[in-house]
C-alpha positions in Angstrom: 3.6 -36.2 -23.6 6.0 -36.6 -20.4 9.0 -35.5 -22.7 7.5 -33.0 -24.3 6.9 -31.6 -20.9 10.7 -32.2 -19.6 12.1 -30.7 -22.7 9.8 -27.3 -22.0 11.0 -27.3 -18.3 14.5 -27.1 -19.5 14.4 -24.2 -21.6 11.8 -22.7 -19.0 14.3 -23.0 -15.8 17.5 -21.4 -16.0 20.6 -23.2 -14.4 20.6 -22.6 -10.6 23.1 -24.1 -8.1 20.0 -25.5 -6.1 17.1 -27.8 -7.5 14.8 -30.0 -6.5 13.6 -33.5 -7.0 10.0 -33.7 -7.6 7.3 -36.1 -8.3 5.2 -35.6 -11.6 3.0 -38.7 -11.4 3.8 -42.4 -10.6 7.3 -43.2 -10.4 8.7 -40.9 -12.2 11.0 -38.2 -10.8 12.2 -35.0 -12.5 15.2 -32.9 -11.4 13.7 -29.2 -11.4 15.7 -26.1 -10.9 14.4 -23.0 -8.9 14.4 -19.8 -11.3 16.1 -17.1 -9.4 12.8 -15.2 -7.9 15.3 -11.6 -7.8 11.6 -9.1 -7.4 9.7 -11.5 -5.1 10.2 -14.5 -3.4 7.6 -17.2 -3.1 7.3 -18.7 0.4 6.5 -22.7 -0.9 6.2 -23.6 2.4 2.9 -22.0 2.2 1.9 -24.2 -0.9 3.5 -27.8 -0.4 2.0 -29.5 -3.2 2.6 -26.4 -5.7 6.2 -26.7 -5.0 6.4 -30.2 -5.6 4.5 -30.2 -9.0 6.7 -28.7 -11.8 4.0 -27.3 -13.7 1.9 -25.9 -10.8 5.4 -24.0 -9.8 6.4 -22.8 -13.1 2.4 -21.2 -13.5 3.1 -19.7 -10.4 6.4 -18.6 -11.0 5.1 -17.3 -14.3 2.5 -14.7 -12.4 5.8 -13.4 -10.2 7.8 -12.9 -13.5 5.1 -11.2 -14.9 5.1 -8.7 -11.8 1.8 -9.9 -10.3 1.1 -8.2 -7.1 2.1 -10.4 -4.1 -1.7 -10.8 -2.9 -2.7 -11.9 -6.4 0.8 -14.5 -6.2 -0.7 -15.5 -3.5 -4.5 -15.8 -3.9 -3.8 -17.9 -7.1 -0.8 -20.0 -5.4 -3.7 -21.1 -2.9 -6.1 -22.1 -5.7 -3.5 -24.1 -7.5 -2.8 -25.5 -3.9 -6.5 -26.7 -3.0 -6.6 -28.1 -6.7 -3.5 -30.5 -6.1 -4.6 -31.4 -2.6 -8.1 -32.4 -4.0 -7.1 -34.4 -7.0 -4.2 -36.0 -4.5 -7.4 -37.0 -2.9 -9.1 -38.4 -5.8 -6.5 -39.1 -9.2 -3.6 -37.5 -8.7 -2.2 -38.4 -12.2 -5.7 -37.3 -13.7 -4.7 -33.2 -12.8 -3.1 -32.4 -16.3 -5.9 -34.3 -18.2 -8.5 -33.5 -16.1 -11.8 -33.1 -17.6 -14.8 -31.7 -17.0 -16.9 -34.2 -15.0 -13.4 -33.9 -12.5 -13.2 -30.2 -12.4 -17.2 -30.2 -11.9 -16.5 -32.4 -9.2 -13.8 -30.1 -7.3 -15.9 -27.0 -7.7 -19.0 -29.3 -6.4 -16.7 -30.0 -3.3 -15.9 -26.2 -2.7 -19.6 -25.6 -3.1 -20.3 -28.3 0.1 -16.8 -27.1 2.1 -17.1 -25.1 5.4 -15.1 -21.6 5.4 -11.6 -21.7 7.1 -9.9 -19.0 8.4 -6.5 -18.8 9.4 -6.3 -18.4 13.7 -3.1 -17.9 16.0 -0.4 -20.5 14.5 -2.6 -22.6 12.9 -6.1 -23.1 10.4 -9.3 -23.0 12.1 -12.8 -23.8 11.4 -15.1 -20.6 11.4 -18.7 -21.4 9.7 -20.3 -18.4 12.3 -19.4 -15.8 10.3 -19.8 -16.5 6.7 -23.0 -19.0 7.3 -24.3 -15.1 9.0 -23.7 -13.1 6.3 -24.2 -15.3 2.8 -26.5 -18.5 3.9 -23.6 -20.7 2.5 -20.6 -22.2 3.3 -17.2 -21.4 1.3 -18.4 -17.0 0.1 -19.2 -16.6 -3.7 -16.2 -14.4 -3.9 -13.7 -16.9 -3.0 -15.6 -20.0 -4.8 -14.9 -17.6 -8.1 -11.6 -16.4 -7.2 -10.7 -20.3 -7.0 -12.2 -21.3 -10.1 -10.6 -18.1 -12.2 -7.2 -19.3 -11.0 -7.8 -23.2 -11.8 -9.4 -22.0 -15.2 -6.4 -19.6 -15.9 -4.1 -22.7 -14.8 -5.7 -24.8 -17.5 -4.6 -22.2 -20.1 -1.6 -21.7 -18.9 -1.1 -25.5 -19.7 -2.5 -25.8 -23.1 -0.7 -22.7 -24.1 2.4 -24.9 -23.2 1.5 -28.1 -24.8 1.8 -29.2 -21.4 -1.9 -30.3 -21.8 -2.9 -33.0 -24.7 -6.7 -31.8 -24.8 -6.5 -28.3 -26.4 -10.2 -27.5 -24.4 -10.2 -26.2 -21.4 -12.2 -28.6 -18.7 -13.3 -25.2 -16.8 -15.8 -23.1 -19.1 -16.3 -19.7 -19.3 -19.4 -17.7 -19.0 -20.6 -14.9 -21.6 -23.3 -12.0 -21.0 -23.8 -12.2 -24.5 -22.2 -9.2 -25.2 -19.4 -10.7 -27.5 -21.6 -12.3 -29.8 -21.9 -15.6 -28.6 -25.1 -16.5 -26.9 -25.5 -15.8 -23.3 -23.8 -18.5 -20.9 -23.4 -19.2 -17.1 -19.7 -19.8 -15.9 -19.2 -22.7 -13.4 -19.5 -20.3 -10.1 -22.5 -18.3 -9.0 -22.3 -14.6 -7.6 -24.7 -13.8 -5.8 -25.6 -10.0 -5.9 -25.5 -8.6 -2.7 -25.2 -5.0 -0.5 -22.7 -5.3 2.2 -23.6 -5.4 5.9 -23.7 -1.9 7.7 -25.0 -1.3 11.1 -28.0 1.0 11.5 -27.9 4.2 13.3 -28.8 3.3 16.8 -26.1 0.1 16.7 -23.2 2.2 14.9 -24.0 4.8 17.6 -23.2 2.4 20.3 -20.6 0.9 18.4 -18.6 4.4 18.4 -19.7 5.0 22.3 -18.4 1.6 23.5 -14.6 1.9 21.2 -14.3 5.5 22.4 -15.4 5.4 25.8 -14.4 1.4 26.9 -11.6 0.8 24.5 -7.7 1.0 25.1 -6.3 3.3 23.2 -4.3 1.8 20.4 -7.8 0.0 19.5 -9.6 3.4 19.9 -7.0 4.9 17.3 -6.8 1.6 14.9 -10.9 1.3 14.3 -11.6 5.2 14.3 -8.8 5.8 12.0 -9.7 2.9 9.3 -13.3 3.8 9.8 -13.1 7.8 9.2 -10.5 7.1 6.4 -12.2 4.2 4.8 -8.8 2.2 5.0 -8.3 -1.0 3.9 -7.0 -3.8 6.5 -3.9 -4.1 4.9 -3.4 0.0 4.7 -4.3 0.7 7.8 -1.6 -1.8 9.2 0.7 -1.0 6.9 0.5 2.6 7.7 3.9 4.3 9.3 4.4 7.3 11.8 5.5 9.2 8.9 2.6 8.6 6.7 1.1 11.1 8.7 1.0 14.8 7.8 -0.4 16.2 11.1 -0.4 20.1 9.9 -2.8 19.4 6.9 -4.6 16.2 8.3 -3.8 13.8 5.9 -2.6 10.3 5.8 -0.6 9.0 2.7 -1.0 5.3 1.5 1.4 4.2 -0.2 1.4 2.5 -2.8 2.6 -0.6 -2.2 0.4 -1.7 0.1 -3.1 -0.7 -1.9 -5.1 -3.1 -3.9 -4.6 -1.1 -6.8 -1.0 0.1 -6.9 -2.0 3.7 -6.9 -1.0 5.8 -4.3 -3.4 8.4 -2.5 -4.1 10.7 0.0 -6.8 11.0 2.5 -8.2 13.1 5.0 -8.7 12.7 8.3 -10.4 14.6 11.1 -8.9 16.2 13.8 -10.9 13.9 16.3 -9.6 10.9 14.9 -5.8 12.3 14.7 -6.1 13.1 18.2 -7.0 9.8 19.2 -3.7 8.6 17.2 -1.7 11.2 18.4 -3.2 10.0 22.0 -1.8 6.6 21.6 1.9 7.2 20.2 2.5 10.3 22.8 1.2 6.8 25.6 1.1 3.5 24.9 3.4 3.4 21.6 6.2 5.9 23.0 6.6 3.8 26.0 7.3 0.5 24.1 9.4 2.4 21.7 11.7 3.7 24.4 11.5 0.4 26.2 12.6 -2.1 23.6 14.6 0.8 21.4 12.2 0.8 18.6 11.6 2.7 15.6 10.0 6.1 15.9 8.8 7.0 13.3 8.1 3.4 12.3 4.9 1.2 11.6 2.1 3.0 13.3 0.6 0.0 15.7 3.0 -2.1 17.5 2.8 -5.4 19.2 1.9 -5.0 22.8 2.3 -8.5 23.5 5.0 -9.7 26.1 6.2 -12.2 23.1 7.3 -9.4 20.8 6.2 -6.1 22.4 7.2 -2.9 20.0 7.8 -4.9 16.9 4.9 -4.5 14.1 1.5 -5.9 14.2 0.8 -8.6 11.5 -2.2 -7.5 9.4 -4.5 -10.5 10.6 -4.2 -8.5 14.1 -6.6 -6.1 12.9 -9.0 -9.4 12.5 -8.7 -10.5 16.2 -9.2 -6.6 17.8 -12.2 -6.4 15.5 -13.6 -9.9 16.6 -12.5 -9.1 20.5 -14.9 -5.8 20.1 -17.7 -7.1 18.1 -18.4 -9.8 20.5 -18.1 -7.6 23.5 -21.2 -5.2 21.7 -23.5 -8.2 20.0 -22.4 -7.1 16.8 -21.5 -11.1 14.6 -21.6 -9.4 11.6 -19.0 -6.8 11.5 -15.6 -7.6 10.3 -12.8 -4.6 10.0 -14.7 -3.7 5.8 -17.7 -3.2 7.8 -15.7 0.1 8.9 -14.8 1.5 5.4 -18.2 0.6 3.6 -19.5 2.1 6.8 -17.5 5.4 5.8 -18.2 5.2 2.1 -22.4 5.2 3.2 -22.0 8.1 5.4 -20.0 10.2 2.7 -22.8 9.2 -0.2 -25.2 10.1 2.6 -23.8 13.5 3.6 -23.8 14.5 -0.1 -20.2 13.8 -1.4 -19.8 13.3 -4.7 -19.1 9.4 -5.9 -15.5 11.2 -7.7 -14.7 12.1 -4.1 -15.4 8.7 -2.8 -13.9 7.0 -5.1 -10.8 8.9 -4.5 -11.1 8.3 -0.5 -11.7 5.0 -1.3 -9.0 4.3 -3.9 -11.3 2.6 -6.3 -9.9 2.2 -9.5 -12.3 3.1 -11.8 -12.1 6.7 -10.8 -11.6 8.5 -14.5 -7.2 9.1 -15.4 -8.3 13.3 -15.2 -9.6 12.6 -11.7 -6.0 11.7 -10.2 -4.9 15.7 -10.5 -7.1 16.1 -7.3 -4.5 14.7 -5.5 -2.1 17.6 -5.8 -4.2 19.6 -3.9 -5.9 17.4 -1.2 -6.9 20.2 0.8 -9.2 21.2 -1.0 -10.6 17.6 -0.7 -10.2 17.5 2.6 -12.3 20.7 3.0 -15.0 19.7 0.8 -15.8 16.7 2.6 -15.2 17.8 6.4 -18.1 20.2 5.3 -20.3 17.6 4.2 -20.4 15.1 7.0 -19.9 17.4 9.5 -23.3 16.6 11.2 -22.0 13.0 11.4 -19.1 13.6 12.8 -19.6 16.0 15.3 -20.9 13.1 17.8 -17.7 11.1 17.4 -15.6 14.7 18.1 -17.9 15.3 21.5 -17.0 11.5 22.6 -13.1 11.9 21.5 -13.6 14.9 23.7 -14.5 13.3 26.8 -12.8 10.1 26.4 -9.9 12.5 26.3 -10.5 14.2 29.2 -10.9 11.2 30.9 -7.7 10.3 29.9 -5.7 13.7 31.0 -7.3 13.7 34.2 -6.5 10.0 35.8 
């Protein structure tokens, strides 16, 4: 089996000048060279034990040669990860025969782990938030996310003859619909409605951000909210994403979940906050420390790297600073764009138009054409949620006013 698995990795791995010596299991030690990564690079450091187990590399390699998107490389490089570390726990030598009593085991441990989430420089421990929202400990989402990566890890390695047991030890589940009779997978889903605020607490939520918040955090939650951004898009955004004559922001498509490009309207209220905060706060770092103009949108204010870009976890730590401030534990920065999406569905628009806000994938191929005249969109639905929005304009209003009269 072991030289099977050497002979593979040398017609896998291409000569490089650089390689690695790495441990397989017991005492033996394999020379492995790096493929050249030429459209991504993989940041190992992130993944220790993935970059010191040839076949956990090459499956992750695998997903960047096949032009995965970073955040999937990277969701599924963390799986593989927390696999290794747990069976470097247990058996390491068991994690290419693992069966599965072991892989019940691992998925019986994610089931009784407390939720991480990464902090300032380092991991911390944050059960407050997820305990809140789904009664358990690690979410559904990411137990499942976890367990399709391991399972798609086990294939990998049978399809490899890396693997002596042709059966994967992870099963699959079936609705039935194939054939075979109905069967539950390994990880549970619960089905659940996201968390929005009601009325009276989204009301107060708006009054304290416009009326008590500085003004880059005034323009960063009112524009993901009224554009039902993502937390990536919205920090990913630049200057000259913004087409101020037509109000409409571009996402690019690099930095969507999808890959898919789109455009999105956004009211004048909001822009003006935005405009508010590069004409103040942003232009005087930029001229300060010689930045970029019409760079990223939010900069660092911070006196460690004040003007450079914010990190997209950033967006995390303003939304926790303002949630605590109005008693809200549940909101986290997609409270803001299923927030958006409820008032649209509420003010009438149709669920086409939201899914194109939204950049949902399964809006219908014919759909897409809208977005060579997003105008009209943005007409359509400034009609419809008018009433909504009008308090948010009357409180951009004053909070402006404020602003130009101090």
């Amino acid at each position: 089996m072991l030289t099977r698995f050497i002979s593979w990795l040398r017609l896998c791995l291409p000569a490089s000048q650089n390689s690695d010596s790495v441990q397989l299991s017991g005492d033996v030690g394999l020379d492995i060279e790096e493929i050249p990564m030429d459209r991504q690079e993989v940041q190992w450091v992130h993944y220790p034990y993935v970059a010191a187990h040839p076949a956990a590399r090459c499956f992750v390699e695998r997903l960047v040669l096949k032009e995965k998107r970073p955040k999937t490389v990277d969701a599924y490089a963390r799986a593989i990860e927390d696999l290794l570390a747990y069976f470097a726990r247990t058996e390491p030598a068991r994690i290419l025969e693992a069966d599965e009593a072991d892989l019940d085991g691992y998925i019986a441990n994610l089931k009784r782990r407390p939720p991480k989430k990464r902090g300032r420089g380092e991991t911390i421990e944050d059960e407050t938030k997820i305990h809140h929202l789904t009664q358990c400990r690690l979410s559904d989402n990411t137990i499942a996310q976890r367990i399709v990566a391991c399972r798609l890890f086990y294939d990998f390695l049978i399809r490899k003859h890396l693997r002596a047991d042709p059966i994967n030890p992870i099963a699959r589940g079936s609705d039935g619909s194939s054939g075979k009779p109905p069967a539950r997978g390994p990880g549970r889903r619960r089905q659940r409605l996201p968390w929005i605020p009601s009325d009276e607490r989204w009301e107060q939520f708006l009054v304290h951000v416009i009326l008590h918040e500085d003004a880059r955090t005034k323009a960063m939650i009112l524009l993901a909210y009224d554009a039902a951004l993502r937390r990536e898009e919205l920090m990913s955004l630049q200057v000259s994403d913004i087409d101020w004559a037509r109000g409409i922001i571009t996402i690019r498509a690099e930095t969507t979940k999808n890959g898919r490009k789109r455009s999105v309207p956004v009211s004048a209220a909001v822009l003006s906050l935005v405009r508010h905060y590069l004409d103040q706060d942003r232009w005087v770092l930029i001229a300060a420390y010689n930045g970029d103009d019409t760079g990223p949108l939010f900069v660092s204010e911070s006196t460690r790297n004040p003007g450079f870009p914010l990190a997209v976890g950033a967006f995390d730590q303003v939304i926790e600073r303002v949630r605590a401030k109005v008693n809200l534990p549940a909101l986290t920065p997609h409270t803001l764009r299923h927030q958006r999406c409820t008032i649209l569905k509420r003010a009438g628009v149709s669920l086409d138009d939201i899914a194109l806000i939204a950049g949902h994938k399964s809006t219908a191929s014919t759909r897409l054409y809208i977005h060579l005249a997003p105008g009209e969109l943005s007409k359509r639905i400034r009609v419809k949620v008018k009433p909504f929005d009008d308090p948010i304009r009357a409180l951009v209003e004053q909070a402006l006013g404020k602003a130009g009269s101090s």
